[in-house]
C-alpha positions in Angstrom: -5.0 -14.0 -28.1 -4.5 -14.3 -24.4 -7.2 -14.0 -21.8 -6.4 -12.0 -19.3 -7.8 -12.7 -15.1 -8.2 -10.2 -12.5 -7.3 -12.1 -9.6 -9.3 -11.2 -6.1 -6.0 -9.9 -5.0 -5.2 -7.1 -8.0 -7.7 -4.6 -6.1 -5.9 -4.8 -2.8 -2.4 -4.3 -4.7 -3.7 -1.4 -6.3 -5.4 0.4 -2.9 -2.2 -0.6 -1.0 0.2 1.0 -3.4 -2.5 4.0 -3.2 -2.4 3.9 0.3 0.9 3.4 0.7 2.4 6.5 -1.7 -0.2 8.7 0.8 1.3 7.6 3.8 5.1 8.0 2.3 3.8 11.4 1.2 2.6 12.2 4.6 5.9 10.9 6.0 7.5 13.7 4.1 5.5 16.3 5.0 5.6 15.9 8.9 9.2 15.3 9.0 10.5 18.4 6.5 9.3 20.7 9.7 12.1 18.9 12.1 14.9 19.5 9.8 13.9 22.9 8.5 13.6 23.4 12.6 10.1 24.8 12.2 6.9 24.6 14.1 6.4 20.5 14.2 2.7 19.5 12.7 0.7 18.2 14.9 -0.1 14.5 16.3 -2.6 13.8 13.7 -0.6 14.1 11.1 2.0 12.0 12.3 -0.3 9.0 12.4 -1.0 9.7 8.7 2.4 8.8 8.3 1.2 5.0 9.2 -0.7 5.0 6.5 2.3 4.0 4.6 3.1 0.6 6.4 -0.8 -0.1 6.3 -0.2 0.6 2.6 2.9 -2.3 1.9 0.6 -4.5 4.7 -2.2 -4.2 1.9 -0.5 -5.1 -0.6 1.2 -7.9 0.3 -1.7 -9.6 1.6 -3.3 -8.7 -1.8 0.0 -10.3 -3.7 -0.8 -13.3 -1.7 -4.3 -13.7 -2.6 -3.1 -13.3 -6.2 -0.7 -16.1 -5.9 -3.0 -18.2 -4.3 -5.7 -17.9 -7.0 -3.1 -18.2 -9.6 -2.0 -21.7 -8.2 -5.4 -22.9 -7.8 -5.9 -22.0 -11.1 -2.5 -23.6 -12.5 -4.0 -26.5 -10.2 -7.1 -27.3 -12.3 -5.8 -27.3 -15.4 
């Protein structure tokens, strides 16, 4: 039977990729207006669309963490 660990790290992957498919998703909607040449959204939207490097940002840090624990871990034993 294997044990499995949720490393601190596995929550930040999870909001990242969460965040990160919102922001790609808002990336689409704000740029189908420019090459459909209809009225552009406005600013706000656009800076949803940087929810999606936020997004990657969060998890990689969280991938990090994960690695981290998992050497530590690898470490002790």
């Amino acid at each position: 039977m294997s044990v499995v660990n949720s490393d601190s790290g596995d929550g930040l992957i999870r909001t990242g990729a969460v965040v990160f498919c919102v922001g790609a998703l808002a990336t689409i909607v704000t740029f189908v207006p420019l090459f459909l040449h209809l009225t552009p959204l406005p600013t706000p939207a656009y800076w949803a669309s940087m929810l999606m490097p936020l997004g990657f940002l969060l998890a990689l840090v969280g991938l990090f963490r994960s690695a981290r624990a998992q050497r530590r871990r690898a470490d002790a034993a």
